[in-house]
C-alpha positions in Angstrom: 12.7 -45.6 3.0 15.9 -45.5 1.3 18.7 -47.9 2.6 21.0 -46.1 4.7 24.7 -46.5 2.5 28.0 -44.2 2.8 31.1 -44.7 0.6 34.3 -45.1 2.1 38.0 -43.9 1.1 38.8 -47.1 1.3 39.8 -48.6 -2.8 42.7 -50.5 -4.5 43.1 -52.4 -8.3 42.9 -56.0 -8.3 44.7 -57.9 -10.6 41.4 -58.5 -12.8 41.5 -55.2 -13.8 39.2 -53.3 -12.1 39.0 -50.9 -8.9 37.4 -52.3 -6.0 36.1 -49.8 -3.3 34.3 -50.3 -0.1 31.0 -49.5 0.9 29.0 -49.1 4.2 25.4 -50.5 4.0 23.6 -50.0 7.2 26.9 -50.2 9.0 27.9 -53.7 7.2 31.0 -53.2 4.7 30.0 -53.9 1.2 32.5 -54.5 -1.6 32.4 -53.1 -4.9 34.2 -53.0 -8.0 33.9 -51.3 -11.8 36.0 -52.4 -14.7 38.7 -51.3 -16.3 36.4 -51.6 -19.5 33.8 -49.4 -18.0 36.5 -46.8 -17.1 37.8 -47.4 -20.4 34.5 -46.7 -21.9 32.9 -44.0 -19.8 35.8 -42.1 -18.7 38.2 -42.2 -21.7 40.9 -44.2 -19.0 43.7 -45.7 -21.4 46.3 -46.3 -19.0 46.7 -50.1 -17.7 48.3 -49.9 -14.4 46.9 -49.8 -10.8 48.0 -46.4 -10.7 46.1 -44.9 -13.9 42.7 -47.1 -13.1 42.7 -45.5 -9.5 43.2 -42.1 -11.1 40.3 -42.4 -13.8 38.0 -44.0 -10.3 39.2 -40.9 -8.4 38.5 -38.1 -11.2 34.9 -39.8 -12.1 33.7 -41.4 -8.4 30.7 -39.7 -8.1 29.2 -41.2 -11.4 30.5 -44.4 -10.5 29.1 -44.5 -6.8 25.7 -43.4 -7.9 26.0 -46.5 -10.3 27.4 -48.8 -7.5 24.2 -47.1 -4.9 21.4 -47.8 -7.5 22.9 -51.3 -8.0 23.7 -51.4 -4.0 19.9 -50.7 -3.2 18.4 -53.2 -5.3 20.2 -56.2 -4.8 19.7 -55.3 -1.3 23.5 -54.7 -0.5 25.1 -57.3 -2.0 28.5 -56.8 -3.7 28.3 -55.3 -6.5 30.8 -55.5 -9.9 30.1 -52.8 -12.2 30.2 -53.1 -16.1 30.3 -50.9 -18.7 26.4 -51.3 -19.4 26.1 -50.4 -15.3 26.6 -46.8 -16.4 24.6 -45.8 -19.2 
């Protein structure tokens, strides 16, 4: 059976230049993050500030939670920090 997980609203850029946003798994939160690299890559993002990386996370987030759920589910809901190769 398929570990129960939800995606909050709940997100912000760090200083290491990447989007953290929180997950719920089976109730516990979870954080996640993705790379401004990854956006970068994937998403054609070519702004630098907090402002443009929340942007490119907003217009793509379903990609990038199915990424951060497939990751979520096997390392049995442990953060997860997603990459540029975590969405190929």
């Amino acid at each position: 059976m398929a570990t129960p997980i939800e995606f909050t609203n709940r997100r912000h850029a760090v200083a290491a230049a990447r989007v953290a946003f929180e997950a719920n798994v089976e109730g516990k939160p979870v954080w996640c993050s993705v790379s401004m690299d990854a956006l970068n890559h994937h998403f054609g993002n070519t702004g630098t500030s907090a402002h443009d990386l929340i942007l490119s996370f907003e217009a793509h987030r379903p990609r990038i939670e199915a990424a951060a759920r497939r990751a979520l589910e096997k390392n049995g809901g442990q953060s997860v920090e997603l990459e540029t190769r975590d969405l190929d």
